[in-house]
PDB file as gemmi writes it, atoms N, CA and C in Angstrom:
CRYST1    1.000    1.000    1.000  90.00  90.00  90.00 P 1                      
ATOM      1  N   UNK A   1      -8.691   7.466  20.320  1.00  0.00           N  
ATOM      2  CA  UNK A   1      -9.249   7.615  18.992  1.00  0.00           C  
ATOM      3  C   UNK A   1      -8.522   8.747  18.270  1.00  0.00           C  
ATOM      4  N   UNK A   2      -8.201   8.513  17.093  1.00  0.00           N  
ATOM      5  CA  UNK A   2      -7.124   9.652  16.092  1.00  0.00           C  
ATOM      6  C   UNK A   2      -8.008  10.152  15.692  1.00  0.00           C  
ATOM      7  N   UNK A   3      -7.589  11.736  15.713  1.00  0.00           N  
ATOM      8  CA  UNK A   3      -8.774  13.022  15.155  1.00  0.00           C  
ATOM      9  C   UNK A   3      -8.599  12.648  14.286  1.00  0.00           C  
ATOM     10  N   UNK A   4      -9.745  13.275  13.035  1.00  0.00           N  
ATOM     11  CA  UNK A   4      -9.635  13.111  11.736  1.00  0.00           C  
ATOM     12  C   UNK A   4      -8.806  13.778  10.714  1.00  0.00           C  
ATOM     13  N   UNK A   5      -7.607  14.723  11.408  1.00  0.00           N  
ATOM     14  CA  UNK A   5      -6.784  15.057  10.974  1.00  0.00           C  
ATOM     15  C   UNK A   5      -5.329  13.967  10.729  1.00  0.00           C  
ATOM     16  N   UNK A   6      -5.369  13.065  12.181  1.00  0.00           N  
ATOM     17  CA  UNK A   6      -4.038  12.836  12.272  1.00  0.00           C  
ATOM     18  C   UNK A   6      -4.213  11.333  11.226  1.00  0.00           C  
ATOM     19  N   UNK A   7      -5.790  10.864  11.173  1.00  0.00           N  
ATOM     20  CA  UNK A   7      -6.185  10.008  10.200  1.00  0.00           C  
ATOM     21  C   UNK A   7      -5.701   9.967   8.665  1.00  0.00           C  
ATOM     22  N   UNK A   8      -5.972  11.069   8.579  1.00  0.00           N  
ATOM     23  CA  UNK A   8      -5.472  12.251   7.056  1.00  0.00           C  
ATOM     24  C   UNK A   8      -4.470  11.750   6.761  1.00  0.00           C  
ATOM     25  N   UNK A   9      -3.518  12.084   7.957  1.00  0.00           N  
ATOM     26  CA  UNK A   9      -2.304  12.212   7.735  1.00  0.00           C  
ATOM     27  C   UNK A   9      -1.626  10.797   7.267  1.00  0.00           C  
ATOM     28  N   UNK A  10      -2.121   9.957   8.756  1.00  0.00           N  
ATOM     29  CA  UNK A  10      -1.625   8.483   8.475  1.00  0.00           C  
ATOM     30  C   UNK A  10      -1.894   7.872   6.819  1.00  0.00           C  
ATOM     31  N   UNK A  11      -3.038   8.010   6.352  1.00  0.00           N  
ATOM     32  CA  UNK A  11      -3.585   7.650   5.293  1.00  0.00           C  
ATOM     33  C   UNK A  11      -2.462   8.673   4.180  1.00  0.00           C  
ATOM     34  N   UNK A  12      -2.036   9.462   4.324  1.00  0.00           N  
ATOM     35  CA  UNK A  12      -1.504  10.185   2.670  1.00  0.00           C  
ATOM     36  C   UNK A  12      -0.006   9.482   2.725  1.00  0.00           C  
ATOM     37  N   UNK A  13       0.451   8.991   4.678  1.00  0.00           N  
ATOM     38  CA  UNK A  13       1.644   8.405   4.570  1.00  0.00           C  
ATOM     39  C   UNK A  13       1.763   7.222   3.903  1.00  0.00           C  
ATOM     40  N   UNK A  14       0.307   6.262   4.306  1.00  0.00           N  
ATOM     41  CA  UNK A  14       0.666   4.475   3.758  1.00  0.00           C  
ATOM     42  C   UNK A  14       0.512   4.892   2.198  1.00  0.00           C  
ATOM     43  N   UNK A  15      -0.617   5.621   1.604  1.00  0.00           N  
ATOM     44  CA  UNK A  15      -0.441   6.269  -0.074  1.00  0.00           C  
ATOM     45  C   UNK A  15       1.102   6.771  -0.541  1.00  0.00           C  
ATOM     46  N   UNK A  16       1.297   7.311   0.323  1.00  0.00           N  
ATOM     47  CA  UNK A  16       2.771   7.281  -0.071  1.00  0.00           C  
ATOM     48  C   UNK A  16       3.605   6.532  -0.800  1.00  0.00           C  
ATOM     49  N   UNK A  17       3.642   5.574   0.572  1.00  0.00           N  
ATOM     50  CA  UNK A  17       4.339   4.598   0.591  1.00  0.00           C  
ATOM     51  C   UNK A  17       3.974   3.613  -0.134  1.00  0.00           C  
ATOM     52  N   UNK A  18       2.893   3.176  -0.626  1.00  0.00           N  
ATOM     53  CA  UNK A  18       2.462   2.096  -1.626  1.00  0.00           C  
ATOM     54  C   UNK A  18       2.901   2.745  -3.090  1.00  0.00           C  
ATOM     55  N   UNK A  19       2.932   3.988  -3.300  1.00  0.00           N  
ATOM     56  CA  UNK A  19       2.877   4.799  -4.520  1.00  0.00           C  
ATOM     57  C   UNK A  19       5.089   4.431  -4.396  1.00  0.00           C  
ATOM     58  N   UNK A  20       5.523   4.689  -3.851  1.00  0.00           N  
ATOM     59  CA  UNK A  20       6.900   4.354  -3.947  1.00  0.00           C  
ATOM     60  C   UNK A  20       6.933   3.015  -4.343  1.00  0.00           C  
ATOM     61  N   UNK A  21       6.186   2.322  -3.371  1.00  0.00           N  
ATOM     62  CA  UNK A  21       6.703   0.562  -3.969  1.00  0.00           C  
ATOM     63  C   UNK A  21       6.164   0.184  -5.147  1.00  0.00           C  
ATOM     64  N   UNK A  22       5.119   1.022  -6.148  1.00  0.00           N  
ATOM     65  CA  UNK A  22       4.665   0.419  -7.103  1.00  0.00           C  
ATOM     66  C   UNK A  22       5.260   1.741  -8.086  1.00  0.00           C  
ATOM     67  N   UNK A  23       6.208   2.461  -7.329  1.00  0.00           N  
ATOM     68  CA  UNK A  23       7.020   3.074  -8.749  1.00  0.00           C  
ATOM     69  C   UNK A  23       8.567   2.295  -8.675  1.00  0.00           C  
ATOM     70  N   UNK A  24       8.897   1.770  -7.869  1.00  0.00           N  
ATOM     71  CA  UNK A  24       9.795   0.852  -7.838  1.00  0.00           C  
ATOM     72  C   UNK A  24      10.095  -0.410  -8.643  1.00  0.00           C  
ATOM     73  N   UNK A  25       8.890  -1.001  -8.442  1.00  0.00           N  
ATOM     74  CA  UNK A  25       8.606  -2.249  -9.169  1.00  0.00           C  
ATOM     75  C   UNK A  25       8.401  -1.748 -10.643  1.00  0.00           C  
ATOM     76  N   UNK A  26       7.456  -0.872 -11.124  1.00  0.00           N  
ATOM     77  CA  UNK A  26       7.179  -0.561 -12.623  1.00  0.00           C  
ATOM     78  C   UNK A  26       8.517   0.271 -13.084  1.00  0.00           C  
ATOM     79  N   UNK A  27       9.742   0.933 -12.397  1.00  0.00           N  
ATOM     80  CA  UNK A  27      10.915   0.858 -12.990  1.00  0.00           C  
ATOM     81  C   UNK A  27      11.609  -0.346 -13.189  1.00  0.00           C  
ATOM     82  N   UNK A  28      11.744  -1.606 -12.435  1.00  0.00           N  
ATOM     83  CA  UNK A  28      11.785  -2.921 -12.446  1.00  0.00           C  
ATOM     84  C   UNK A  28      11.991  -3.275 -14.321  1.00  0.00           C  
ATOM     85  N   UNK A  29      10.409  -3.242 -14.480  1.00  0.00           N  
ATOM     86  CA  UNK A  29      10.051  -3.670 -15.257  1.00  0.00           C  
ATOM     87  C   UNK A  29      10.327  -2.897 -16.718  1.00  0.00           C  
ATOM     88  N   UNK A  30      10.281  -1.651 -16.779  1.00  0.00           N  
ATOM     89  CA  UNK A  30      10.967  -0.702 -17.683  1.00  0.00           C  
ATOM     90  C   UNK A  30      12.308  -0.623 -18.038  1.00  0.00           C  
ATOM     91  N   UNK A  31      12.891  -1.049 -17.088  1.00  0.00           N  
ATOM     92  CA  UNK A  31      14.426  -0.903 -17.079  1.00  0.00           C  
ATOM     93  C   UNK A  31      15.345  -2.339 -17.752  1.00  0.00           C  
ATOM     94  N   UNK A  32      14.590  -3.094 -16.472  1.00  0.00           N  
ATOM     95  CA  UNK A  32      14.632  -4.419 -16.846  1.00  0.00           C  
ATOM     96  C   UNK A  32      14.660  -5.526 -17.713  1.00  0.00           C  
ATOM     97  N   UNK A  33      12.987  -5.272 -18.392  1.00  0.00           N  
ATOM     98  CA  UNK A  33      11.867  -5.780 -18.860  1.00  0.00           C  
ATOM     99  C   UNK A  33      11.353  -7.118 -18.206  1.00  0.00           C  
ATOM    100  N   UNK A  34      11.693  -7.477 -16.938  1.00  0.00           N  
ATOM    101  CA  UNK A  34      11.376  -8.694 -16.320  1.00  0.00           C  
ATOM    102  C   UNK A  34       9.877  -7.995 -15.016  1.00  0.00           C  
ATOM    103  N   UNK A  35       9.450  -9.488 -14.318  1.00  0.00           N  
ATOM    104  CA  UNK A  35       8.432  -8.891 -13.323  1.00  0.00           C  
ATOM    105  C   UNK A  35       9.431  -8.568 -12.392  1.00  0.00           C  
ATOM    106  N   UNK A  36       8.941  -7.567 -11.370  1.00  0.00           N  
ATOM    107  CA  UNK A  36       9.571  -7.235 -10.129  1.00  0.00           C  
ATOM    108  C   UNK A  36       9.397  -9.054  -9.221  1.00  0.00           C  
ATOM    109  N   UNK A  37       9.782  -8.627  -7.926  1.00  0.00           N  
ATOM    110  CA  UNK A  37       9.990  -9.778  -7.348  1.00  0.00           C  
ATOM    111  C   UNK A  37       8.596 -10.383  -6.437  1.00  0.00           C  
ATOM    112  N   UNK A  38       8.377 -11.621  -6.530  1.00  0.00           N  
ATOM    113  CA  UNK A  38       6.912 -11.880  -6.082  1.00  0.00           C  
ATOM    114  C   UNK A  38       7.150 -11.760  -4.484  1.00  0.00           C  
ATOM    115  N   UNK A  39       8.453 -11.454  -4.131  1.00  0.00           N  
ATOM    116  CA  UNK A  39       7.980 -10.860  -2.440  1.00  0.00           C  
ATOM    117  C   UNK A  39       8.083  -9.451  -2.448  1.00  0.00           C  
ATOM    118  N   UNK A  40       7.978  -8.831  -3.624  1.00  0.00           N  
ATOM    119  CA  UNK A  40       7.889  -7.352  -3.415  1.00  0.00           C  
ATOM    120  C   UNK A  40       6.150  -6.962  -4.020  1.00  0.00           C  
ATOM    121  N   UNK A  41       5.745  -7.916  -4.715  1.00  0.00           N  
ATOM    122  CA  UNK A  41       4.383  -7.583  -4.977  1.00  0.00           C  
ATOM    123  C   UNK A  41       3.677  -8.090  -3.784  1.00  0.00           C  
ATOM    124  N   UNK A  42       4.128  -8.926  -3.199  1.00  0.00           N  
ATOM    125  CA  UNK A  42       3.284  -9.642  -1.770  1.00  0.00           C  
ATOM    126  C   UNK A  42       3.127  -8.478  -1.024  1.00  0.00           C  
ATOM    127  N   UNK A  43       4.706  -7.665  -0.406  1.00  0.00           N  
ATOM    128  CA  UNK A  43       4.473  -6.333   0.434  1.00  0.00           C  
ATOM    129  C   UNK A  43       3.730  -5.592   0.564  1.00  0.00           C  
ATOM    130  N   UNK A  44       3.251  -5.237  -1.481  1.00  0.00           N  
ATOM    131  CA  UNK A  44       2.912  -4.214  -1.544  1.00  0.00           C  
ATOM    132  C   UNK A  44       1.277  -4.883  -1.742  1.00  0.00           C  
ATOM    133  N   UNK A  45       0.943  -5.854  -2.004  1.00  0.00           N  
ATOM    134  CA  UNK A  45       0.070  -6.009  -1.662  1.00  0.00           C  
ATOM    135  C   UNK A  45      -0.825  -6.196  -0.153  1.00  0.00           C  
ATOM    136  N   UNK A  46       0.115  -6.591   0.309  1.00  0.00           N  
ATOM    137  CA  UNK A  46       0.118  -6.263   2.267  1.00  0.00           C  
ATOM    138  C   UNK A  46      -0.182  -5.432   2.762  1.00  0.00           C  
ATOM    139  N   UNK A  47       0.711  -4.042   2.085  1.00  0.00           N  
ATOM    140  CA  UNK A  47       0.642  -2.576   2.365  1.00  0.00           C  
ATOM    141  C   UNK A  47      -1.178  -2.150   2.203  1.00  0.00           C  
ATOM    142  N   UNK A  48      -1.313  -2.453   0.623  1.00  0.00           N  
ATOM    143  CA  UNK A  48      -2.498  -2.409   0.613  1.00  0.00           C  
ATOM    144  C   UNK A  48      -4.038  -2.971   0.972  1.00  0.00           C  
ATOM    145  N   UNK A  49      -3.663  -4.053   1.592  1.00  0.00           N  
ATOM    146  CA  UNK A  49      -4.825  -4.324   2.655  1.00  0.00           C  
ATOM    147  C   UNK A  49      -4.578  -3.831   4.003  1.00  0.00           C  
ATOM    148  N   UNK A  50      -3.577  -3.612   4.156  1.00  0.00           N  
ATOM    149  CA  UNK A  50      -3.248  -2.719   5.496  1.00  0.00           C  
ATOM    150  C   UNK A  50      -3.910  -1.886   5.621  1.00  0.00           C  
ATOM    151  N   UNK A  51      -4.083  -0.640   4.533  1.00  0.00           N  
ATOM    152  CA  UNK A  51      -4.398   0.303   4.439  1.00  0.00           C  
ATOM    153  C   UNK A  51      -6.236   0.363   4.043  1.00  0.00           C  
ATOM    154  N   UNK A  52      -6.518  -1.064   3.293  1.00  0.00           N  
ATOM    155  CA  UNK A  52      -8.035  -0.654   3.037  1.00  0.00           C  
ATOM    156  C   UNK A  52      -8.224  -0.864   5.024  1.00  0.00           C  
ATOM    157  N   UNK A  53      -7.962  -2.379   5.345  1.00  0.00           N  
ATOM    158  CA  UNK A  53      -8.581  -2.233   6.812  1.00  0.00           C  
ATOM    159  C   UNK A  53      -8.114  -0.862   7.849  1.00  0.00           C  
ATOM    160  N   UNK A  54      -7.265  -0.428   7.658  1.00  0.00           N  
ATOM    161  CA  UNK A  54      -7.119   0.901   8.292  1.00  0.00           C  
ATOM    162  C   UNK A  54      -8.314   2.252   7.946  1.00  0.00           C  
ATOM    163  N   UNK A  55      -8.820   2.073   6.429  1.00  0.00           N  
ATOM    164  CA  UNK A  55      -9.815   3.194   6.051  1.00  0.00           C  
ATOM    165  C   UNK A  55     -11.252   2.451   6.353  1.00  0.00           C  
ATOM    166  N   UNK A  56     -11.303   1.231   6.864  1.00  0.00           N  
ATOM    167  CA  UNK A  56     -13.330   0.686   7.245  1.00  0.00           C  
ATOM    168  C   UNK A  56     -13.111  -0.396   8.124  1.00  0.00           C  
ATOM    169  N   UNK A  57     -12.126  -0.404   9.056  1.00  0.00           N  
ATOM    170  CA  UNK A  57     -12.108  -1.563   9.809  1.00  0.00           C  
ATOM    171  C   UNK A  57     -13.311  -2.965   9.689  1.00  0.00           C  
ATOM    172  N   UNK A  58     -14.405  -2.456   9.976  1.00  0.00           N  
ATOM    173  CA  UNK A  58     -15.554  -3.085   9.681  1.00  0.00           C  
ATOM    174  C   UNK A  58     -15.793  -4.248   8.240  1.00  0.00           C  
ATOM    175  N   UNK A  59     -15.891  -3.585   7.421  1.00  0.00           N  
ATOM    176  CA  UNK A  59     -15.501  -4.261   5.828  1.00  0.00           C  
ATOM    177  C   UNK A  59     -14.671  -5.746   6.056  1.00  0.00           C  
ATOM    178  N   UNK A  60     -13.569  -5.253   6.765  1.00  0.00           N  
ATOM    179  CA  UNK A  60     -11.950  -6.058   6.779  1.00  0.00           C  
ATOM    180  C   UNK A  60     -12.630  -7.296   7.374  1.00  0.00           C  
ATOM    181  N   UNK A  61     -13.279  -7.044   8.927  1.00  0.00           N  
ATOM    182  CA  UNK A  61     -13.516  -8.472   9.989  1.00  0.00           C  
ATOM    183  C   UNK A  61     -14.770  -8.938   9.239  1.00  0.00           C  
ATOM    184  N   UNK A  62     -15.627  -8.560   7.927  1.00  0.00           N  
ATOM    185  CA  UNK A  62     -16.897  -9.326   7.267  1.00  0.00           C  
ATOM    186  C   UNK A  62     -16.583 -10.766   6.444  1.00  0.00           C  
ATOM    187  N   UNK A  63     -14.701 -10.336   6.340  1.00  0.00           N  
ATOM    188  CA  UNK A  63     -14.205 -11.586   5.236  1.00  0.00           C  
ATOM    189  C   UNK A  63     -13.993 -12.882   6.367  1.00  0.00           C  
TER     190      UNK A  63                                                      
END                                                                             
């Protein structure tokens, strides 16, 4: 079981990392003016259910 520190931690990394892929994509689109790519919104949408079932496991196995 991960103390609630190393929890912390994991959690500010996947925030991170979702916060990169959705400044990636919204330069995409600024730069661009087109959508980013629908397997880069899939990822990052991936990323982010990754991360809700990582913060309530429980929640995740109700769907």
């Amino acid at each position: 079981m991960a103390t609630a520190a190393e929890k912390r931690d994991e959690v500010k990394a996947r925030l991170q990392e979702l916060r990169n892929m959705c400044r990636d994509m919204h330069q995409v689109v600024m730069d661009e003016g087109s959508m980013p790519e629908v397997s880069a919104v899939r990822a990052t949408n991936d990323k982010l259910q990754e991360l809700l079932e990582f913060l309530d496991p429980k929640a995740a196995k109700k769907k």
